[in-house]
N, C-alpha and C positions, 0 to 999 in steps of 0.2 A: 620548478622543473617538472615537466611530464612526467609520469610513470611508467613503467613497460607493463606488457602482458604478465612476465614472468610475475611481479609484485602486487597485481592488480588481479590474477587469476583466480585465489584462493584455491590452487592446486587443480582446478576443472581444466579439462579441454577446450583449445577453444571452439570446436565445431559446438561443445557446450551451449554456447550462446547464440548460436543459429536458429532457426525457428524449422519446424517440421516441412518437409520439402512437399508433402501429399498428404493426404488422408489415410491417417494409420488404419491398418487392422482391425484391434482395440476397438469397439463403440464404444467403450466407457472411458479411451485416452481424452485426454486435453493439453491443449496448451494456452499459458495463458504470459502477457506479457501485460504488466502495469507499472505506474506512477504515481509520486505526490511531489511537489515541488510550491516552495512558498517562498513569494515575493519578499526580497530581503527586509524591507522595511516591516513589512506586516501587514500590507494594505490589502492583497489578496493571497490566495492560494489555489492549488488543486488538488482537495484531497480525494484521490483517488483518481485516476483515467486509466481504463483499461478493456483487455479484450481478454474472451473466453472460448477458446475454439473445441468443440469436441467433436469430435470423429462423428457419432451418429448423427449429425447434425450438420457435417460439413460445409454444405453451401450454402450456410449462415451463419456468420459467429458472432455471437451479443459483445455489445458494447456498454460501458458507463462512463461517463462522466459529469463530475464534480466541480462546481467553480465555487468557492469560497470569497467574499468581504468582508472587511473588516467591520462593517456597518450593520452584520448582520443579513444582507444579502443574498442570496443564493442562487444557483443557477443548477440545473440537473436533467440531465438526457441518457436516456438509457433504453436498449432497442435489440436489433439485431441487424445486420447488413451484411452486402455485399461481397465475396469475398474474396481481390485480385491475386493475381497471381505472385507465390513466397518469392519468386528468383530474380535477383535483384541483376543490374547490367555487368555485374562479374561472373555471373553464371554460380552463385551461391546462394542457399534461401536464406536471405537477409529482412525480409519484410512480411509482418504478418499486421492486414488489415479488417475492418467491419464497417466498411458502411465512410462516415465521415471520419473516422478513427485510424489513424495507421503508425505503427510503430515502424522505424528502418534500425537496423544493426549496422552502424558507419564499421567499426572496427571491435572484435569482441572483446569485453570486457574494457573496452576503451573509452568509446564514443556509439554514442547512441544518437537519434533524431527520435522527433515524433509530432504530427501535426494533427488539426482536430476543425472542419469547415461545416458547420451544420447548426442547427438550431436547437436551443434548451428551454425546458419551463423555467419560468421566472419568477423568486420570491423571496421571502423572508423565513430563516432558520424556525422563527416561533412558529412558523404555518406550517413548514416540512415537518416539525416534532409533533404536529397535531394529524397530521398526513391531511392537509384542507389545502393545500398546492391547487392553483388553478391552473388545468391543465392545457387552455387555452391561452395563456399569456407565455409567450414565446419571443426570447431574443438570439439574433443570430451572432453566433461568436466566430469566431477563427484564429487558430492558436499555433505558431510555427514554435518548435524549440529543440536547443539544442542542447546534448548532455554531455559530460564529459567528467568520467567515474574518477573517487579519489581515497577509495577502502577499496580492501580486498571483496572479494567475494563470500559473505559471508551465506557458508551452503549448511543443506538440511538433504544428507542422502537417505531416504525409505526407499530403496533397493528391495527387491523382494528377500534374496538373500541374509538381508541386514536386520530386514522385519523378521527374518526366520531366526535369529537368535536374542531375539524377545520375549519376553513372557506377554501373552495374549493381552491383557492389558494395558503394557507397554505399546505395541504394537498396534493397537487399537487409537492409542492415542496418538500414533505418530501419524497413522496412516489419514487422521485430522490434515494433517499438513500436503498429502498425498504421497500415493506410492509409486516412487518415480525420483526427482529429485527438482527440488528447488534451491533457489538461493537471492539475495539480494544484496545491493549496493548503492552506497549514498554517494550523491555525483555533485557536479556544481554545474548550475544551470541557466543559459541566454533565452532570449526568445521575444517573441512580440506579441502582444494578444489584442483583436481588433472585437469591440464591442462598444456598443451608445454612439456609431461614426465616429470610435475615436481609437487609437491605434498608441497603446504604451509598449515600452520596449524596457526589460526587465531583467533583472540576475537575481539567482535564489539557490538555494540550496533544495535539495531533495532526495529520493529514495527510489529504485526502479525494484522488478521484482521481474525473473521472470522461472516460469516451470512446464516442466512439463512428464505427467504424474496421471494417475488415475486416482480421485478424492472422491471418496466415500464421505459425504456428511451426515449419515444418520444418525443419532445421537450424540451430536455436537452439542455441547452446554454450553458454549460464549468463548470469550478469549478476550486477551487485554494484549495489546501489540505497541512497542513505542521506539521509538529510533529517532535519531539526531547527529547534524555535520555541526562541530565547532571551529569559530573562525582559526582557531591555530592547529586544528588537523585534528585534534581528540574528534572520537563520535564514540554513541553507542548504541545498540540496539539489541532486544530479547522480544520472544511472544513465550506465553504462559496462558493454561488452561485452569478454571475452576480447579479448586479440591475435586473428589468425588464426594458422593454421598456419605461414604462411611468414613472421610476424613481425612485421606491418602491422596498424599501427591499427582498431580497428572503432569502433563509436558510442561517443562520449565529449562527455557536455554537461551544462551546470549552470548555476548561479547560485548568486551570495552576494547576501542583501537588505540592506541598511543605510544608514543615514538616509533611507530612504523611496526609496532608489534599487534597482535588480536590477541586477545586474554580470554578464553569463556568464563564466562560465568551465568550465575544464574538469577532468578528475583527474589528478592525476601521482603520488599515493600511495593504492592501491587494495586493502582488506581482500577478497582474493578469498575465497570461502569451502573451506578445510581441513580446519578443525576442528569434528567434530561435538562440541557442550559445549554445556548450558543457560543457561552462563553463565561470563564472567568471558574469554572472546575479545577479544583485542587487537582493536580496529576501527579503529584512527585511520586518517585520512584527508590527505592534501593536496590545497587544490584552487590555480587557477593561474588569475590574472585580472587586469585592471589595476588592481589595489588590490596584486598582487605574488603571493607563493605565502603563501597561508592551512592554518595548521596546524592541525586539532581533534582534539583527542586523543580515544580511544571506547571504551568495553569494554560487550559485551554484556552483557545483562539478559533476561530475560521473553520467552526463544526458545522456540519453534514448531517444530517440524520435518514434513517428508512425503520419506521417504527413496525413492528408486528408482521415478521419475513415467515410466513406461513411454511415456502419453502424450507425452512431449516430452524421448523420447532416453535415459532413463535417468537425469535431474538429480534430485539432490540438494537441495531447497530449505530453507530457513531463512529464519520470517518472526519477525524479534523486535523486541526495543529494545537502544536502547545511551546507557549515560550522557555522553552528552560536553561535554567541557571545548575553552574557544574561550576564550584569551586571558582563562584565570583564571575565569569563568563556566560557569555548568554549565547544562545539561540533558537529559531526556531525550527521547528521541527516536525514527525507527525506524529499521529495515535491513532490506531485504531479500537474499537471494545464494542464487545458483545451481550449480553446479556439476555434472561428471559423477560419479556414485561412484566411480571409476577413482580421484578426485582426493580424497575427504575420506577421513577417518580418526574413530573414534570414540575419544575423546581421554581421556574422564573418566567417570563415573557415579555420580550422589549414590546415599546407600544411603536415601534416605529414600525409599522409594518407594510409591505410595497403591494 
């Protein structure tokens, strides 16, 4: 049975889910609306597709996207484009585009679309972790899909007001997330994706995100982010920051979903990221809530890498999936994680390489 708005909302508005009608005020506003979604079986994914719009920059907003295989594979384009007009044929800003990238809002917190018609560099995960990607080998993909959300809205309001009763380092750490408000939702997801002249048509589970916030990333230290839809409606999902230096807590928050209820809680078993590998990283997690400590066991899949982001300190990221296991049920799902290079290691390297 479908859901309604009211169950599906996680208490937002729904003009919440609309996307900015103009070019804020703000130069340092953004909005940003993204994806991961992986093919049920495991044969691919998309970890990560997304747009980043900010005001000073209006009439061009960067795009990324992510194609993950299971063979080690990879696909990756990321740019800046085009950027048509928000206001969809009901005269509401429903769509926010870049280029070959474009997200639609069918119905909020509902249903979603999202399509993707353009061309990506072409390689193998062991070359992207080495950043040796040939930036001349190019396939064209085209990707129609459709969403349709089955958790609440799990949000993260940094309000100014809400940052103003924080302790400065509190406040600092939230404002990592952006100050504005985000939130996300795991959906279940159709779609076709046309690549090599050939055209599969697909169901998966996944994760949308969307915000819109002013994010300050200046001394961000990494992050460890992991969410999952199981087939009988459990999911979970937290993001969590390093300790700091002197040993003390930074952002730690989450939710477990089940029997229609969201439970916060928070990490206490945390896959930071070490190991640079396409595959086959220990991810398990513990989360801690009044349901008690929840164990999911994880090993990655269908990793992504961008080694040495100058932009934000020298981290190491990794956008992939991970199979995990929750009290004997499986599925897959995604991870994101951070880290400085100082801290990972290149662990492994398949020899198949494209």
């Amino acid at each position: 049975m479908a859901k309604t708005l009211h169950e599906l909302s996680g208490g937002l508005r729904p003009e919440q889910d609309l996307v900015l009608p103009r070019q804020p005020e703000n130069p340092e506003m953004r909005e940003s609306a993204s994806l991961w979604l992986f093919e049920e079986k495991g044969d691919f994914g998309f970890p990560r597709m997304g747009i980043e719009a900010v005001a000073s920059a209006w009439e061009s907003h960067r795009f990324d996207v992510n194609i993950a295989f299971a063979d080690g594979r990879v696909l990756r384009e990321s740019g800046f484009g085009a950027v048509p007009s928000s206001i969809g044929p009901d005269g509401r800003p429903t769509r926010l585009g870049a280029g070959p990238l474009n997200f639609y809002c069918e119905d909020p917190f509902l249903r979603w679309r999202a399509s993707f018609d353009g061309a990506a560099v072409d390689g193998h995960v062991s070359r992207q972790i080495r950043n040796a990607m040939d930036p001349g080998q190019r396939t064209s993909v085209r990707l129609d899909l459709e969403m349709t959300m089955v958790t609440p809205a799990w949000a993260q309001d940094n309000s100014p007001d809400k940052l103003a009763g924080m302790t400065a380092d509190e406040a600092a750490d939230a404002g990592f997330m952006g100050i504005g408000y985000r939130f996300e939702q795991l959906f279940r997801g159709t779609g076709t994706l046309q690549i090599d002249d050939e055209t599969r048509t697909f169901r998966g589970t996944g994760l949308r995100i969307h915000r819109q916030s002013v994010r300050p990333l200046g001394g961000f230290r990494g992050h460890c982010w992991q969410s999952a839809l199981f087939p009988d409606g459990r999911a979970f999902g937290y993001i969590a920051y390093p300790p700091k230096e002197d040993g003390t807590e930074s952002y730690n928050a989450g939710y477990l979903y089940q029997d229609g209820r969201m439970f916060p809680a928070r990490a206490v078993t945390i896959p930071w990221l070490r190991n640079m590998v396409g595959q086959g990283d220990d991810v398990t997690l513990e989360l801690e809530s009044e349901l008690g400590r929840t164990r999911i066991e994880g090993v990655s899949t269908l990793s992504t890498f961008r080694v040495g982001n100058p932009d934000i300190g020298g981290l190491d990221i990794s956008q992939g999936g991970a199979r995990y296991t929750w009290d004997g049920q499986s599925a897959l799902g995604m991870i994101e994680r951070s880290s400085h290079e100082s801290l990972t290691t290149i662990v492994a390297e398949n020899p198949h390489r494209r």
